[in-house]
C-alpha positions in Angstrom: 0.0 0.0 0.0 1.0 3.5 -0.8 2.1 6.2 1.6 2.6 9.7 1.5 5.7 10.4 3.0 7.5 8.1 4.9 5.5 4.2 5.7 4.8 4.0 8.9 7.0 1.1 9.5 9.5 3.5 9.8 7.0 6.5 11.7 7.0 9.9 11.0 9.6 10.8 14.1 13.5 9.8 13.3 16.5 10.1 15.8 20.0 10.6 15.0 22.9 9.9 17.6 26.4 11.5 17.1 29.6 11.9 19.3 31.7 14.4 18.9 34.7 15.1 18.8 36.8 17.7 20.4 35.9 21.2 18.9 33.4 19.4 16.0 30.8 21.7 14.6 29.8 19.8 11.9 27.5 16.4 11.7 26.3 14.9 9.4 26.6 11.0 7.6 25.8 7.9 9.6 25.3 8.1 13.3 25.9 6.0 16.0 23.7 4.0 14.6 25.0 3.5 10.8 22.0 5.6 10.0 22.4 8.6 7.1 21.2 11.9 8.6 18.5 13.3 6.6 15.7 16.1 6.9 13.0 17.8 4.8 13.2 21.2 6.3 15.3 22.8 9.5 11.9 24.1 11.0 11.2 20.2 11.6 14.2 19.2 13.6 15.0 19.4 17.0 18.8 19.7 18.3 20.0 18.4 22.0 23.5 18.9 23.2 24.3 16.6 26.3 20.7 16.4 26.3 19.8 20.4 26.4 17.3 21.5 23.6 19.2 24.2 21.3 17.7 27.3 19.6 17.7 27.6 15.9 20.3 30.3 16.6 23.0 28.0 17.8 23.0 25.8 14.7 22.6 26.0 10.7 20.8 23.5 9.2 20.1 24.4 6.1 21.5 21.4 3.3 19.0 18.9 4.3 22.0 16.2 4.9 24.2 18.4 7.7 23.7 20.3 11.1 26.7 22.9 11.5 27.3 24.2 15.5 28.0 27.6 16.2 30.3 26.5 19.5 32.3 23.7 18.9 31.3 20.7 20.6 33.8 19.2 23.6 35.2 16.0 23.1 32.6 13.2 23.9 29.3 15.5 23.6 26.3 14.0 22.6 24.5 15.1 19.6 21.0 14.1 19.0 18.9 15.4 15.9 15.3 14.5 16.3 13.8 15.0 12.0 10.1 14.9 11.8 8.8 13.9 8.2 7.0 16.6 6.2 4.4 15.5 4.0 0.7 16.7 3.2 -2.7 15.2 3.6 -4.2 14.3 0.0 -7.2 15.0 -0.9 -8.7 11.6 -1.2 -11.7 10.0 -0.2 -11.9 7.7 2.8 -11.9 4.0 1.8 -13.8 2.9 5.0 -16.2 6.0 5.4 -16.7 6.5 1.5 -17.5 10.3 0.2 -17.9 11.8 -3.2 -15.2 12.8 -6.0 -15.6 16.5 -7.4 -13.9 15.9 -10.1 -13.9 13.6 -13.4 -12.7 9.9 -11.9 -10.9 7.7 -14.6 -10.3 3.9 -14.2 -8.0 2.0 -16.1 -8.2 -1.4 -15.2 -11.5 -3.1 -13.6 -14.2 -1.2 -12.1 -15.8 -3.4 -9.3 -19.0 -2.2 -7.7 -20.8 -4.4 -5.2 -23.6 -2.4 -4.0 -26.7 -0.6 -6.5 -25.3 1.7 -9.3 -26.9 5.6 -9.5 -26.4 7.8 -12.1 -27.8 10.9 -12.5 -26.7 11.5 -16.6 -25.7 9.2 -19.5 -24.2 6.4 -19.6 -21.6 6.5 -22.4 -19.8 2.8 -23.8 -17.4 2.8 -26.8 -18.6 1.3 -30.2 -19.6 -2.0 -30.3 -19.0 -2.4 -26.6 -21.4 -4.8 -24.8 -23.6 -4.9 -21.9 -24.5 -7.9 -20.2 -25.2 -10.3 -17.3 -22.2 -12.2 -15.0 -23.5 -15.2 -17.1 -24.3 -13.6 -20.2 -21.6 -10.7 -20.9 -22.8 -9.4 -24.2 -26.5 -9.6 -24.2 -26.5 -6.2 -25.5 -24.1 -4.8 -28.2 -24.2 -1.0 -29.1 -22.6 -0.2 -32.5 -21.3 3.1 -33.6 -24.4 3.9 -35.2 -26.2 3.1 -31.9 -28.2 0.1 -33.4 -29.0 -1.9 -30.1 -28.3 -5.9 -30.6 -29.8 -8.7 -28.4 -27.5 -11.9 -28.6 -30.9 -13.5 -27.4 -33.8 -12.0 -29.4 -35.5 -12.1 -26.3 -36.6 -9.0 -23.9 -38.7 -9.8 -21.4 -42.2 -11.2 -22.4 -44.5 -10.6 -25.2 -43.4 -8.1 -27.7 -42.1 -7.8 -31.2 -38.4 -7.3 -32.3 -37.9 -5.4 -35.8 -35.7 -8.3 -37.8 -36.1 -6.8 -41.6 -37.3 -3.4 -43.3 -36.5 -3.0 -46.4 -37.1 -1.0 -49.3 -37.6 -1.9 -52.6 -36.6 0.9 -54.9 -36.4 -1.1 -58.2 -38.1 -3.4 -60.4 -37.8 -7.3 -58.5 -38.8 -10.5 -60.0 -39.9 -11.2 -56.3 -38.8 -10.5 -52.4 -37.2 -13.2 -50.4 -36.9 -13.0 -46.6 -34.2 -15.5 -46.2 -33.3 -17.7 -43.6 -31.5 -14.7 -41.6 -34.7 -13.6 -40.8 -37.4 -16.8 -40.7 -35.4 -19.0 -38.9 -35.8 -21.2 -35.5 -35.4 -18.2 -33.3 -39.4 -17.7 -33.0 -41.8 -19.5 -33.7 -44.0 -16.7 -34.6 -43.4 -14.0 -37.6 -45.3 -10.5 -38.7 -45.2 -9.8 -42.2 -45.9 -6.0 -43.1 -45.7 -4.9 -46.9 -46.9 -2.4 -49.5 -45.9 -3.1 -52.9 -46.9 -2.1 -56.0 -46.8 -4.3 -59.3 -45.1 -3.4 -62.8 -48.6 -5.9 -64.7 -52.1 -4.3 -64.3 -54.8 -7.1 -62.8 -52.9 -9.6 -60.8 -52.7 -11.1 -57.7 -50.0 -11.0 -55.1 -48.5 -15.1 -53.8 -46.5 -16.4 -51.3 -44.0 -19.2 -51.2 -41.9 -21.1 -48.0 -38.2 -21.9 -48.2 -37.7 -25.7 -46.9 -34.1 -26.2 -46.1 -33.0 -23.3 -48.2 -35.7 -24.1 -51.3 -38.7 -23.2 -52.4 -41.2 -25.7 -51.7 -43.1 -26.8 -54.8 -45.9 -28.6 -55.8 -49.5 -28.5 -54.9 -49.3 -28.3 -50.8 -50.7 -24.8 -50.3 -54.3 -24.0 -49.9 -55.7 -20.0 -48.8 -58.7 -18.0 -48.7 -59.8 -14.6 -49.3 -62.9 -13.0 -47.7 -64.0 -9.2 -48.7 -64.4 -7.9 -45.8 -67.7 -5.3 -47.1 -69.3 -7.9 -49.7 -70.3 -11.8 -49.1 -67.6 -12.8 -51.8 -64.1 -14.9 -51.6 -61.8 -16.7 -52.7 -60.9 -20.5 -51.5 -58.2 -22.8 -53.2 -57.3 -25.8 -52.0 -54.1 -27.8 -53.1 -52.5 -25.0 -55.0 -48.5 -24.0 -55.6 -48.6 -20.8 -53.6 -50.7 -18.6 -51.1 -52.6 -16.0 -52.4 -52.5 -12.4 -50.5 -55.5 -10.8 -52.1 -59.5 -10.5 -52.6 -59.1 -8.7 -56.3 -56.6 -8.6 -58.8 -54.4 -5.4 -58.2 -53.1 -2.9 -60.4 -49.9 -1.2 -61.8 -50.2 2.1 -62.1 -49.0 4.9 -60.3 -51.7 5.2 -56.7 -52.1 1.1 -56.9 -51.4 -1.4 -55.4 -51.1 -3.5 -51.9 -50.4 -3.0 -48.2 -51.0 -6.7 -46.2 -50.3 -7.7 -42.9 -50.0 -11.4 -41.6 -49.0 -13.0 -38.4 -47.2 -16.7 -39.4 -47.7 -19.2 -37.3 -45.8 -23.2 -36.8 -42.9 -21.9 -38.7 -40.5 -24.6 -36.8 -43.2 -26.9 -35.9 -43.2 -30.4 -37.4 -46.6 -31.4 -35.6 -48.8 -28.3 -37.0 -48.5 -26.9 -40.8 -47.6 -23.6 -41.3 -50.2 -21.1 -41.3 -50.8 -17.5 -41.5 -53.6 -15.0 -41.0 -54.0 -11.3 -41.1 -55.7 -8.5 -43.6 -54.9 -7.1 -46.9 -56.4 -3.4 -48.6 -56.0 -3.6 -52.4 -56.1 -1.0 -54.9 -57.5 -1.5 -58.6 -58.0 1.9 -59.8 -61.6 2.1 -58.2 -61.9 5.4 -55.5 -62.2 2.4 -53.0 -59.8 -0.2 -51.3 -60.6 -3.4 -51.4 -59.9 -5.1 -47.8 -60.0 -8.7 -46.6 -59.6 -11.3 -44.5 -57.0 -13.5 -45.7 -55.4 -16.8 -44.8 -53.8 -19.8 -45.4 -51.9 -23.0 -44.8 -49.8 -26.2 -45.6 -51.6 -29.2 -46.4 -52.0 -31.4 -43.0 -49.5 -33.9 -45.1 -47.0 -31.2 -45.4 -46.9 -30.8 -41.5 -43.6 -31.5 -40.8 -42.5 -28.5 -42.9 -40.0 -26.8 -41.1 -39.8 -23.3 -43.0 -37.0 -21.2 -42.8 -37.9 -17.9 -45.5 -40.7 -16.9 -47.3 -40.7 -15.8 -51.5 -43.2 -12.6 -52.5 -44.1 -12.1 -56.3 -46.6 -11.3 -58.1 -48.4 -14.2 -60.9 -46.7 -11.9 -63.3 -44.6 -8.9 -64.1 -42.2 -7.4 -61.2 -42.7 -5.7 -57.6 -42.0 -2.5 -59.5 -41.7 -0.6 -55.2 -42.7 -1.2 -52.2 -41.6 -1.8 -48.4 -41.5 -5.4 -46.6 -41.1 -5.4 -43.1 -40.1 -8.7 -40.8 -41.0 -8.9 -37.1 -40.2 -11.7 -34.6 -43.0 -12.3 -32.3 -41.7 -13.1 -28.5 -43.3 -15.4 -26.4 
């Protein structure tokens, strides 16, 4: 442990023990004692003589290593020089009684804290520096940009995490939502999208990746109810969903915004299914909106799908915006 000054192993109080010679004025070196005389500052020494205290005025001591009589000493004298340390108290806080710092504090190695954490202002990390748990140390990773990553997907119960939004700024065959994003980290998924076609009267469909393809054949079956006339659509043992009540078209002001909640995506017990709504716009001054769903054929059930594929029957998306949330239990 540091001190300031001397450690007190050695004190603060230091006695030197000469004997003099006959007519010696000067002492200094080692003493009786094979100790090296040494001082900070003449106000902080004290001077006996056969064991009589001396005034300042019968000495110098001004070298810090020698005291200089001004009567020389008789043969056999004793000469003791009492030195008292000189140091200052530091401004510090206590390390029993605690207190506060004024002052920025800066810590270079590890800071250890044992007892509840206040702070009354931000709380600053550097780039891509984590925050975790004792068992999980980078739950939380902050980037440059300040994008917030969970290494678990998960906070707390219930909720949504934002996994995909992305825009679609020119003409695509169709939109895939790969694996990164439909994968076994939930079991549930959002879909949110608005896309507009480059063909005039066609319908929007929906494919599911298994094990990194598109699955094919006739396994699919959907229906579409309008939700202000007694009319839908029902197909049964199809290629691909279908998104939409009424075919949609291409020009400028049309086109479809759909949201679905997928459900089963990992499970090999129930078939994949989705439900939700979808507004479509032909041209007419009113949006069509429905009810729409759909699922895997009960033989497909053991469908574990890992992306989806958006097109349209035919043509391009020309725009639009697709959005992918993960649904926390």
């Amino acid at each position: 442990m540091p001190y300031i000054g001397t450690s007190p192993s050695n004190g603060v109080r230091r006695v030197f023990d000469y004997t003099a010679t006959a007519g010696q004025t000067s002492f200094s070196g080692t003493d009786n004692n094979s100790q090296t005389l040494v001082y900070q500052d003449s106000a902080y020494i004290d001077v006996y003589q056969n064991g009589i205290l001396l005034i300042p005025s019968d000495y110098t001591a001004t070298t810090g290593t020698t005291v200089v009589l001004d009567t020389g000493a008789t043969v056999s004298d004793t000469l003791q020089i009492v030195v008292y340390d000189v140091f200052s108290v530091a401004d510090t806080v206590s390390a029993s009684d605690g207190g506060s710092f004024g002052g920025n504090v800066g810590v270079g190695g590890t800071l250890s804290v044992t007892g509840i954490g206040t702070f009354s202002d931000d709380i600053i990390i550097g780039d891509g520096k984590t925050i975790g748990s004792a068992s999980d140390v980078d739950a939380m990773t902050i980037s440059s940009g300040g994008v917030v990553t969970f290494s678990q997907n998960t906070v707390g119960a219930g909720g949504m995490d934002l996994l995909l939004n992305s825009t679609i700024s020119s003409a695509v065959a169709q939109f895939d939502i790969s694996s990164t994003y439909i994968n076994s980290t939930y079991d549930d998924y959002m879909i949110s999208g608005t896309l507009q076609p480059t063909s005039d009267d066609i319908n929007l469909l929906m494919s599911v990746f298994e094990s990194g393809s598109v699955l094919t054949g006739d396994k699919y079956s959907f229906e579409a109810a309008s939700n202000s006339a007694s009319s839908y659509l029902q197909s049964n043992a199809i290629h691909r969903f279908g998104l939409n009540r009424i075919t949609i078209g291409g020009t400028v002001g049309e086109g479809i915004t759909f949201n679905i909640i997928c459900h089963n995506v990992n499970s090999t017990t129930h078939s994949f299914c989705y439900g939700g709504d979808s507004q479509s716009y032909d041209g007419t001054p009113t949006p069509v909106t429905a009810t729409i769903g759909g699922a895997l054929l009960p033989s497909e059930r053991n469908v574990v799908v890992n992306g989806l594929r958006i097109s349209f029957e035919s043509g391009n998306i020309a725009s639009g915006i697709v959005k992918v949330y993960g649904i926390r239990k």
